[in-house]
KOLLOPA-189729 format. One record per atom (N, C-alpha, C): x, y, z; residue number from 1; residue in three letters; atom name. Coordinates in pm, whole numbers, plus 32768, in hexadecimal, padded with zeros to 4 digits. Example, Ala and Ser with C-alpha at 12.3 -4.5 7.8 and 13.67 -1.06 7.14 Angstrom:
xx	yy	zz	pos	code	site
8527	7DC7	830C	1	ALA	N
84CE	7E3E	830C	1	ALA	CA
8528	7EB6	830C	1	ALA	C
8505	7F1F	82C4	2	SER	N
8557	7F96	82CA	2	SER	CA
850A	8003	8313	2	SER	C
//
This chain:
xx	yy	zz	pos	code	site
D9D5	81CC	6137	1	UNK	N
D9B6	820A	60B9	1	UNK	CA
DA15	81D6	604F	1	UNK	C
D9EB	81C0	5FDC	2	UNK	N
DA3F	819F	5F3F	2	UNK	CA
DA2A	81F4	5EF1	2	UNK	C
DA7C	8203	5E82	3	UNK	N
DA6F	826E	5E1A	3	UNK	CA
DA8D	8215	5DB7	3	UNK	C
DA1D	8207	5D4A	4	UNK	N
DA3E	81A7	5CC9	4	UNK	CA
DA2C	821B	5C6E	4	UNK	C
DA78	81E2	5BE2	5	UNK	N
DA5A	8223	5B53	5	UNK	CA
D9F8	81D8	5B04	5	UNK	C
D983	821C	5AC8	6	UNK	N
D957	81E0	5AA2	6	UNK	CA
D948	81FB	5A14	6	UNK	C
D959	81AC	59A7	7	UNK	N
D924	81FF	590B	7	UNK	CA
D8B9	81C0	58CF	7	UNK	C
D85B	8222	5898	8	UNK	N
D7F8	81CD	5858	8	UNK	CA
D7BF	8229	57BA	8	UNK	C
D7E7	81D0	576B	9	UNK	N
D82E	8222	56E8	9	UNK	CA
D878	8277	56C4	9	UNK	C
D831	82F8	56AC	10	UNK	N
D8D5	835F	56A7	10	UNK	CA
D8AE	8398	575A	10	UNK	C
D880	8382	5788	11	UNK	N
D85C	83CE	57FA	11	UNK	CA
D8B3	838A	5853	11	UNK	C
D912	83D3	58DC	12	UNK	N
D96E	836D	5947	12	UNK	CA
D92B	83D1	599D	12	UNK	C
D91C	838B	5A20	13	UNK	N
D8E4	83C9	5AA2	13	UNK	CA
D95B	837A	5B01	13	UNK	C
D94C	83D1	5B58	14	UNK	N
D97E	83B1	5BEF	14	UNK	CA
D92B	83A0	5C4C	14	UNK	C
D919	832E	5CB0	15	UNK	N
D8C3	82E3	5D09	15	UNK	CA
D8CD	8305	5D4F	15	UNK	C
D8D4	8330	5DCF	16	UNK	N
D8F9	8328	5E83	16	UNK	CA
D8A5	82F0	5EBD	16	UNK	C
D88C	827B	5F24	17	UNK	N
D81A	826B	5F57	17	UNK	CA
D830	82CA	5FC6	17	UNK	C
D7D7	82D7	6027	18	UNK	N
D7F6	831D	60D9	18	UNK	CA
D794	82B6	60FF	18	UNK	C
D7CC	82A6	6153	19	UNK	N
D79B	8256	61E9	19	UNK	CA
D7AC	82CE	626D	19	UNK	C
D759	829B	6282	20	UNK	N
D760	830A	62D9	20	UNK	CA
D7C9	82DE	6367	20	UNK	C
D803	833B	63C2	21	UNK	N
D877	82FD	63CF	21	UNK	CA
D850	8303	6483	21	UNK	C
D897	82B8	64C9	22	UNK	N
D858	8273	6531	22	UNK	CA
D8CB	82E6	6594	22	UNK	C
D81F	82FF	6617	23	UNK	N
D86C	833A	6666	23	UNK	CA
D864	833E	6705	23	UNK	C
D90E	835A	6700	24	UNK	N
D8EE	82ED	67B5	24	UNK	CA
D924	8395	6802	24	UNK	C
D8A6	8356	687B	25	UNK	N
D898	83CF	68F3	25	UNK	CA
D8EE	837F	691C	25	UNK	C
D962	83E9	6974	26	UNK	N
D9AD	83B9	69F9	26	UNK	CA
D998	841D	6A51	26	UNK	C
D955	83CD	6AB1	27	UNK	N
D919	8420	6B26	27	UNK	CA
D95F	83F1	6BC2	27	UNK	C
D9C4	845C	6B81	28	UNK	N
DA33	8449	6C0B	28	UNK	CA
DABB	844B	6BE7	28	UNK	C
DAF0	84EF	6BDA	29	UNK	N
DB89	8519	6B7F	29	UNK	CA
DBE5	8507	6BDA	29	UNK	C
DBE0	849B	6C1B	30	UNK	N
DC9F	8481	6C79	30	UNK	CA
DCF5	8434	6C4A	30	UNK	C
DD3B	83DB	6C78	31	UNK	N
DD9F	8375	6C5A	31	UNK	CA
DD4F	833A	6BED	31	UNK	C
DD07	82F9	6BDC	32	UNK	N
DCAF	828B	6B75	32	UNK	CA
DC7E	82B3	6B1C	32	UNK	C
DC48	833A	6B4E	33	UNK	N
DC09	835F	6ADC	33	UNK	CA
DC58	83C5	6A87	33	UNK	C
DCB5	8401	6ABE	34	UNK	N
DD46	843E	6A60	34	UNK	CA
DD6A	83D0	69F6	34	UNK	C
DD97	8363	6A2E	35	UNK	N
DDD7	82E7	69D2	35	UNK	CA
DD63	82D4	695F	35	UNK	C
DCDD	82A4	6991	36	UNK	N
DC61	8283	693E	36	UNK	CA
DC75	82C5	68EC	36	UNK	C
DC80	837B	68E2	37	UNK	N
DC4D	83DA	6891	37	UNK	CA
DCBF	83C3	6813	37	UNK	C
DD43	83A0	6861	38	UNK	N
DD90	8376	67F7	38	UNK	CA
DD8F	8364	678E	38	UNK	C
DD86	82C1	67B1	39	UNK	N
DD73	822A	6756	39	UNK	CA
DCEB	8268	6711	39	UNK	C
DC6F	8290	6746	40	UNK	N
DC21	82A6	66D7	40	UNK	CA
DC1D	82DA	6675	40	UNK	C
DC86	833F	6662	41	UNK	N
DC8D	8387	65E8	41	UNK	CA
DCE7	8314	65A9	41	UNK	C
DD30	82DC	65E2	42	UNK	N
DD72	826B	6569	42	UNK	CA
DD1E	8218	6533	42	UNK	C
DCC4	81DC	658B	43	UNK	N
DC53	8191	653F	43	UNK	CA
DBFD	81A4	6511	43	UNK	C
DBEB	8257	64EF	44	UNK	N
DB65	8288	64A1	44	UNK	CA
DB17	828B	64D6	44	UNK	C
DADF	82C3	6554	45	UNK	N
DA7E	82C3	65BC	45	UNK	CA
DA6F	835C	65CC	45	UNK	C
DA0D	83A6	6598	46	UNK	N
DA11	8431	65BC	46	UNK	CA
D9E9	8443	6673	46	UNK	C
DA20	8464	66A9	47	UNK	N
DA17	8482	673D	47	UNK	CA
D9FC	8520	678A	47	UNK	C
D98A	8504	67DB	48	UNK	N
D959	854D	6854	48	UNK	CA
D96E	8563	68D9	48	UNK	C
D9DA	8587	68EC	49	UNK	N
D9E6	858F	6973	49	UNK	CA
D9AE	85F6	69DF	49	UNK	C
D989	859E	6A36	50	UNK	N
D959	85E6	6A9A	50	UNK	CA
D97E	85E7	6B38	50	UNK	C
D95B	8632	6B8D	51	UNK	N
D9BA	861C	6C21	51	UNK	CA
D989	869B	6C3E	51	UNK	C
D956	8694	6CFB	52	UNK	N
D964	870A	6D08	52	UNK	CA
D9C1	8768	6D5F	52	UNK	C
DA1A	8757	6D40	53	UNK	N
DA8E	877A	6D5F	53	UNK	CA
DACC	87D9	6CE2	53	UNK	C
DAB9	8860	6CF3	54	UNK	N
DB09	8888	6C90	54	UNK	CA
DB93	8896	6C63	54	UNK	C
DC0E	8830	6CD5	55	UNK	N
DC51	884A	6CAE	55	UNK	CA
DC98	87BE	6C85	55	UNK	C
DC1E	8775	6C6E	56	UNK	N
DC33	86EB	6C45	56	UNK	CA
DBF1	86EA	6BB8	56	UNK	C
DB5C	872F	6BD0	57	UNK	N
DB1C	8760	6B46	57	UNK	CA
DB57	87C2	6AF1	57	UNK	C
DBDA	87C1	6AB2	58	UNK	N
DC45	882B	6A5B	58	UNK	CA
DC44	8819	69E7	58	UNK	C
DC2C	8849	698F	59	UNK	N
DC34	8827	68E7	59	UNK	CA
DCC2	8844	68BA	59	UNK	C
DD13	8857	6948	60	UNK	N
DDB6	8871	6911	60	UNK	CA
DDDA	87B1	6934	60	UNK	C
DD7C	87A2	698A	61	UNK	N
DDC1	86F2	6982	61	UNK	CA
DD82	86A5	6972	61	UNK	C
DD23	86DF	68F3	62	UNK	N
DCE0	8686	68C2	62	UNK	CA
DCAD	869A	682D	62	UNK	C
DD52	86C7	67D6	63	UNK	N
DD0A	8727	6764	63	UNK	CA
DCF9	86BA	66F9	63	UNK	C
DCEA	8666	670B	64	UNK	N
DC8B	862C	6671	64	UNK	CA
DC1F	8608	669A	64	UNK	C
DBD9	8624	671B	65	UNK	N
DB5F	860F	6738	65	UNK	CA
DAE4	8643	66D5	65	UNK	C
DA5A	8637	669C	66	UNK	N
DA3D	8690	666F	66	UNK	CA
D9C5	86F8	66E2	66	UNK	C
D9E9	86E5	6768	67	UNK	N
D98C	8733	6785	67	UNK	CA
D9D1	86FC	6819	67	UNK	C
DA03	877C	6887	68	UNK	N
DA27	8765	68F8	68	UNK	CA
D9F3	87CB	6962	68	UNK	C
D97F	877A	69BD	69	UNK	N
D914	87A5	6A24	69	UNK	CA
D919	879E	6A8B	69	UNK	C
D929	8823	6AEA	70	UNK	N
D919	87F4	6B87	70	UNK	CA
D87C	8804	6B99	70	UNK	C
D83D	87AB	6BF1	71	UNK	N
D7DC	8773	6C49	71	UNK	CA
D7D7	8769	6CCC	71	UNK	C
D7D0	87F5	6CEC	72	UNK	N
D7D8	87CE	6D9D	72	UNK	CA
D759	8772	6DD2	72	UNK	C
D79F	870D	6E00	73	UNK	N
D761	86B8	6E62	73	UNK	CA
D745	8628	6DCA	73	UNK	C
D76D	8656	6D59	74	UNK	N
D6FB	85DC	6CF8	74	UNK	CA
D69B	85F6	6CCC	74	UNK	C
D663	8677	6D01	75	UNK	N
D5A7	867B	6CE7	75	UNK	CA
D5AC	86B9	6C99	75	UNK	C
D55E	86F0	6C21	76	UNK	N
D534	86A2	6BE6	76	UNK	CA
D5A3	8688	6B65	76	UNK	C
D5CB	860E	6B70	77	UNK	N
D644	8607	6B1A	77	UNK	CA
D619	85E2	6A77	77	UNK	C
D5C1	8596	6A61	78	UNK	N
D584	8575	69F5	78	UNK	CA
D537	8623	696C	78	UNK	C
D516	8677	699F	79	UNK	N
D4DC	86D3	6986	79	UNK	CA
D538	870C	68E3	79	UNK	C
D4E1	873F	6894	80	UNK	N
D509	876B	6818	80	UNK	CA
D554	870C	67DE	80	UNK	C
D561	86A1	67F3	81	UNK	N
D5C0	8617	67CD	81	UNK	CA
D549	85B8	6769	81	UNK	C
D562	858E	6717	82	UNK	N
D4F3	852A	6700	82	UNK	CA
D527	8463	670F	82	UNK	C
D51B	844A	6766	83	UNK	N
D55B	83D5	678A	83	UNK	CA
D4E3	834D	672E	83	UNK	C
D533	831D	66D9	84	UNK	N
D508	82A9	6693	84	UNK	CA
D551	821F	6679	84	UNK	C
D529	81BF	6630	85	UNK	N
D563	8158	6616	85	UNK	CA
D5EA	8178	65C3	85	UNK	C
D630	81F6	65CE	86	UNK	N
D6A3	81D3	6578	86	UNK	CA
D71E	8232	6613	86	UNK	C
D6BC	8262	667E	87	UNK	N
D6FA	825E	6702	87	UNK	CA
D727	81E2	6746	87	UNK	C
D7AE	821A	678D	88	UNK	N
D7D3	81C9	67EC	88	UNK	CA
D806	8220	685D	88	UNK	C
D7BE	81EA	68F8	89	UNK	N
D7CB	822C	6950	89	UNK	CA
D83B	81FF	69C2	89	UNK	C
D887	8211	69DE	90	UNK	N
D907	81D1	6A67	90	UNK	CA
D8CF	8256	6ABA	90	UNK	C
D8EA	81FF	6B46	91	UNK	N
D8F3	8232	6BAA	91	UNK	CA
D961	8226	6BEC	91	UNK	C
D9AD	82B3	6C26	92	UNK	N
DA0D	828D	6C5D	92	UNK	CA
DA31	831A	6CD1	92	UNK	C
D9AF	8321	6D04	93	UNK	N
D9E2	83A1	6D9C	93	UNK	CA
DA11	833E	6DF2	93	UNK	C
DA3D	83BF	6E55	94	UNK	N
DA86	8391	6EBF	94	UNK	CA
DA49	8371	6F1F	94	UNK	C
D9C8	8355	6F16	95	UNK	N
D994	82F7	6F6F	95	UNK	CA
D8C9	82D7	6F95	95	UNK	C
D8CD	826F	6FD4	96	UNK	N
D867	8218	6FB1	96	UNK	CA
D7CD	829D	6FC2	96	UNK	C
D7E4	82CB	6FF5	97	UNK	N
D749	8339	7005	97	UNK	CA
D746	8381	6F65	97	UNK	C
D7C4	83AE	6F48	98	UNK	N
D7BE	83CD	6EA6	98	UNK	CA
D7B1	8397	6E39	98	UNK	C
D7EB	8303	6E62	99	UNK	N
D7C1	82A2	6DEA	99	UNK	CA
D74C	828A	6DED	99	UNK	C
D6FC	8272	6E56	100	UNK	N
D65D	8269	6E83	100	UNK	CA
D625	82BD	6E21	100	UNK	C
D63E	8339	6E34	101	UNK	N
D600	8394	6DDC	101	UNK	CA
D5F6	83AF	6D84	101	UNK	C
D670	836C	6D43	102	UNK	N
D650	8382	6CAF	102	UNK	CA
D637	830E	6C74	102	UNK	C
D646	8296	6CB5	103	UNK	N
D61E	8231	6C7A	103	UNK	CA
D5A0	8221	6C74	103	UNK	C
D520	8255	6CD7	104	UNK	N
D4B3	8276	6CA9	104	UNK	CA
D499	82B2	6C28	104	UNK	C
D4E0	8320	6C1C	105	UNK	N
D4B3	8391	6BCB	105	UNK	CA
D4D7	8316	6B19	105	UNK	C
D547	830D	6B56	106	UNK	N
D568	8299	6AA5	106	UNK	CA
D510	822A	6A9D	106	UNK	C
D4BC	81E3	6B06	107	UNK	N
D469	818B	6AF3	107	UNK	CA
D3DA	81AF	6AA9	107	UNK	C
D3C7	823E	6AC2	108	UNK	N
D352	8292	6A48	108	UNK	CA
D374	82AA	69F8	108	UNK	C
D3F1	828C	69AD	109	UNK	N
D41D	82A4	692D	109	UNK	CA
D409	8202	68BF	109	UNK	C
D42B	823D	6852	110	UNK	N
D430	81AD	67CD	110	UNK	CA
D497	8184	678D	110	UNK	C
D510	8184	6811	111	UNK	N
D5AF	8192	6827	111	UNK	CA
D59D	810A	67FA	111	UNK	C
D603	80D5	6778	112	UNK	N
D628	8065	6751	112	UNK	CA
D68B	7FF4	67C5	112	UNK	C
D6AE	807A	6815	113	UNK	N
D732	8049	68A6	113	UNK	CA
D71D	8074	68F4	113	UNK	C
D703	8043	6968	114	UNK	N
D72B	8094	69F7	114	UNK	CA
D795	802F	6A31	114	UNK	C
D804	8078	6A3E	115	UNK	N
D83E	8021	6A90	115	UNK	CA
D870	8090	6B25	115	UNK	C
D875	8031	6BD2	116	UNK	N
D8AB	808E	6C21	116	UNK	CA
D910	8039	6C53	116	UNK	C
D964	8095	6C7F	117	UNK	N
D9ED	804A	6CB8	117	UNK	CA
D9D9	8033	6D55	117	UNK	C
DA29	7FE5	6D63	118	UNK	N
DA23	7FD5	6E28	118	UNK	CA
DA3B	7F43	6E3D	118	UNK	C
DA19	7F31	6ECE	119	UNK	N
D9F4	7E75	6F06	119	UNK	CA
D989	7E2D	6EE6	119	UNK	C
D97A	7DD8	6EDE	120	UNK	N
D8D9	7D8B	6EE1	120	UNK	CA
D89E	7DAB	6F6E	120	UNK	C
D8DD	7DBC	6FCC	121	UNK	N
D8A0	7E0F	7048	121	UNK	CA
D84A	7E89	7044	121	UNK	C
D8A7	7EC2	6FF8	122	UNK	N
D880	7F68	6FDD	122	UNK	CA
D7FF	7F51	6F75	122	UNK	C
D807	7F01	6F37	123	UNK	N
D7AD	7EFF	6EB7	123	UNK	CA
D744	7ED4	6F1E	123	UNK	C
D731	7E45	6F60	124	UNK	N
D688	7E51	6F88	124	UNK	CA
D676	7EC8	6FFE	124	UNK	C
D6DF	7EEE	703F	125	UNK	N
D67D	7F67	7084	125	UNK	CA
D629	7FA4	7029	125	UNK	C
D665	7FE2	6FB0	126	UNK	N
D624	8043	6F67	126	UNK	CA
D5B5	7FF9	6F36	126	UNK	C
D5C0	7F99	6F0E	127	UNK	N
D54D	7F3F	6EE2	127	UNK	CA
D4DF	7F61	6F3E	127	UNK	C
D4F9	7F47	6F92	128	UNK	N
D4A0	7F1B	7036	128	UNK	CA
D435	7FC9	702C	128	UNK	C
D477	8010	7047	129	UNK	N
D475	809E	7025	129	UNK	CA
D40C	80A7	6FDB	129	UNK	C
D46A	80A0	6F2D	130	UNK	N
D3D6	80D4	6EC2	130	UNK	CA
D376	806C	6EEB	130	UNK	C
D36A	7FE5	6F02	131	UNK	N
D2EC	7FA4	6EF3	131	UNK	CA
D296	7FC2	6F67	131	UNK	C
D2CC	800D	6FC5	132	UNK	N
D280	8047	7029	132	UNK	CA
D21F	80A2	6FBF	132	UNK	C
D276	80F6	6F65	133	UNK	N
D23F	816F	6F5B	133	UNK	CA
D1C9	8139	6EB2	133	UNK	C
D1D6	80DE	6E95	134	UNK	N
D172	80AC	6E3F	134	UNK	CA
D1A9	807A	6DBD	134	UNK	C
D249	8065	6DCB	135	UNK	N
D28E	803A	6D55	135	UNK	CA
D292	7FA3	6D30	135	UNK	C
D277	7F50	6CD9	136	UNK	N
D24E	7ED2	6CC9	136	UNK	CA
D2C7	7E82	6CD5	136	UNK	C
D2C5	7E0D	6D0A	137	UNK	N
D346	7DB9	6CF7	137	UNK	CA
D349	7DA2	6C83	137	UNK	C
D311	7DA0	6BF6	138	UNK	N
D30B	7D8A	6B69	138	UNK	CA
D3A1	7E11	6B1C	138	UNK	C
D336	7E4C	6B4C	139	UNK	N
D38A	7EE5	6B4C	139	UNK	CA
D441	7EED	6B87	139	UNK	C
D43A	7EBE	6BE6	140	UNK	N
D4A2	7E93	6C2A	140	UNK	CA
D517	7E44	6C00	140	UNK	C
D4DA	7DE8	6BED	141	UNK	N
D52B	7D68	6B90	141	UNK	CA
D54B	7D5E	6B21	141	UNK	C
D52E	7E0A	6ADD	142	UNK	N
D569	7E1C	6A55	142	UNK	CA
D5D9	7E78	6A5A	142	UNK	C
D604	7EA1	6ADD	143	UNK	N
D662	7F0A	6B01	143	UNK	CA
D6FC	7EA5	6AEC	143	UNK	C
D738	7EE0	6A9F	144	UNK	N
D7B3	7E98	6AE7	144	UNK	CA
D820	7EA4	6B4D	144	UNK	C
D84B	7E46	6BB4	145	UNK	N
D862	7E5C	6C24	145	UNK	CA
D891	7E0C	6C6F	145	UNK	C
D920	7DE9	6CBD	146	UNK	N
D981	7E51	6CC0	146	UNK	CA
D99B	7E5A	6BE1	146	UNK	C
D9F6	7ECB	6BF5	147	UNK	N
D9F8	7EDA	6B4A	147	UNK	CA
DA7B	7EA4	6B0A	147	UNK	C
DA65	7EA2	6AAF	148	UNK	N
DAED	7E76	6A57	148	UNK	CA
DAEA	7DC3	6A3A	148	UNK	C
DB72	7DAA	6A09	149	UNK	N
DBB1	7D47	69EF	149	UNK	CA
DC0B	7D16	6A52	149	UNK	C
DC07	7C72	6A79	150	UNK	N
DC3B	7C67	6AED	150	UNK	CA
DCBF	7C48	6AA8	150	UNK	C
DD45	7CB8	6ABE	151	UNK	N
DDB7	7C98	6A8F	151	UNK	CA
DE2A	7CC1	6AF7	151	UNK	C
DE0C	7CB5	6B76	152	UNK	N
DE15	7CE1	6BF7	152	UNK	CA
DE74	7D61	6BE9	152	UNK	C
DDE7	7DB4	6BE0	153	UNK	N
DE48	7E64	6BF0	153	UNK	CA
DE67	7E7E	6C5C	153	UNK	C
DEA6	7EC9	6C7A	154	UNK	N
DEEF	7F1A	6CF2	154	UNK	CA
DEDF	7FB4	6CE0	154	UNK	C
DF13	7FDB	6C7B	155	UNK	N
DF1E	8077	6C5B	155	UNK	CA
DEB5	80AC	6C01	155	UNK	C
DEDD	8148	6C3B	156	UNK	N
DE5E	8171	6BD3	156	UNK	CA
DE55	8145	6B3D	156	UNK	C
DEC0	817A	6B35	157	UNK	N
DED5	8158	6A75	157	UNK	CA
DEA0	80A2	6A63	157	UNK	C
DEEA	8062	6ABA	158	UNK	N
DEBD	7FDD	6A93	158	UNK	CA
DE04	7FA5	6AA2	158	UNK	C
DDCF	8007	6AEF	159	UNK	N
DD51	7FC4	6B22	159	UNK	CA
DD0E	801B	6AB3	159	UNK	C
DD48	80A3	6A7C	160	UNK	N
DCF6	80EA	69E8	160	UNK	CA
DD0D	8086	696B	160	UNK	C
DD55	8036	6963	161	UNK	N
DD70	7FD2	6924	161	UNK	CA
DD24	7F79	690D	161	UNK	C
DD09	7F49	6995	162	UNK	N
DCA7	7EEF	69E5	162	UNK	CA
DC2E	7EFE	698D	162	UNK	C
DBEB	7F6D	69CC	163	UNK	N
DB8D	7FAB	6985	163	UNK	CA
DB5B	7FC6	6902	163	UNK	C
DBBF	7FFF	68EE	164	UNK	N
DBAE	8019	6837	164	UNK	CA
DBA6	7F7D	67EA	164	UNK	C
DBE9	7F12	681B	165	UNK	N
DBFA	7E82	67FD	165	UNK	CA
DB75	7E57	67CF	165	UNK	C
DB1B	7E8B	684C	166	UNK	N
DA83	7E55	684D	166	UNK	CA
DA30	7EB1	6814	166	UNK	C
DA5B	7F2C	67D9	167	UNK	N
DA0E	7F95	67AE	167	UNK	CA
D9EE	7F7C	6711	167	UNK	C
DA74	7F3E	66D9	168	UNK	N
DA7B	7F03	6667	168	UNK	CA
DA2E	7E9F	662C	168	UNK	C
DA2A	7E15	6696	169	UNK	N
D9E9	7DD2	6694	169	UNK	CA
D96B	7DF1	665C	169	UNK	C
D91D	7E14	66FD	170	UNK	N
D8AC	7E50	66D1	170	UNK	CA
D8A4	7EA6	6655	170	UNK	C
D8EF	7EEC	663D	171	UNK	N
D8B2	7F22	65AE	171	UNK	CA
D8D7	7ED4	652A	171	UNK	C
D935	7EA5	6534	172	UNK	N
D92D	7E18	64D9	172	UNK	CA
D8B1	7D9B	64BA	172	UNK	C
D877	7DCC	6535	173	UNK	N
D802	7D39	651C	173	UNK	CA
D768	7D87	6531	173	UNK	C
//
């Protein structure tokens, strides 16, 4: 957003544009996605967190979130949300049957991002999986995966880094 002055004879106005402001689900509040929730408020990313774990899903450790959701099991995690091209979705549970699940659920969305974290191992099981279940390799190959920027992370903070690196990107271009 900008704020110009504008005058046009004796008349001066003030401009603001809004853009509307881009917002990333993190679906999966542990190590990664604590750090993620971070950095996004530094980079202007209004953020959703979700997990179903309520004591991972806390709006005490996660207070600039604007909206912090437990989801037992993931299902239905998308609901009362309106997920569009100015969404970005990370995946980051603790493990591959949960990422399964919601990475379906984000593949019916008009998420500008999906990105899930893991191995390239882990990634075609799940692959293998949805295209069992009728998900297109088209569909597939727009996911991003493993995620981030290769700047060889180790730690959480560094691999939310990682992440956010490529989150930018993408919304840069």
């Amino acid at each position: 957003t900008g704020i110009w002055r504008r005058v046009y004879g004796l008349n001066q106005y003030m401009v603001q544009s809004v853009m509307p402001k881009e917002i990333l689900y993190i679906c999966g509040a542990g190590h990664v996605g604590y750090q993620l929730g971070r950095l996004a408020r530094i980079v202007d990313f209004s953020t959703v967190v979700m997990d179903d774990r309520p004591e991972f899903a806390d709006p005490l450790r996660f207070p600039h979130a604007r909206e912090v959701k437990v989801v037992p099991e993931f299902t239905p995690l998308f609901d009362g949300f309106e997920v569009n091209e100015n969404s970005y979705i990370v995946i980051l549970t603790r493990g591959h049957l949960y990422d399964q699940i919601v990475l379906e659920q984000a593949l019916a969305t008009r998420a500008a991002y999906i990105g899930m974290i893991g191995s390239r191992k882990k990634r075609e099981q799940i692959y293998g999986n949805l295209m069992e279940k009728g998900i297109s390799q088209q569909a597939l190959d727009a996911v991003y995966s493993p995620i981030g920027t290769a700047i060889k992370a180790e730690t959480p903070a560094e691999i939310a880094v990682s992440i956010m690196g490529e989150l930018i990107l993408v919304r840069a271009e």
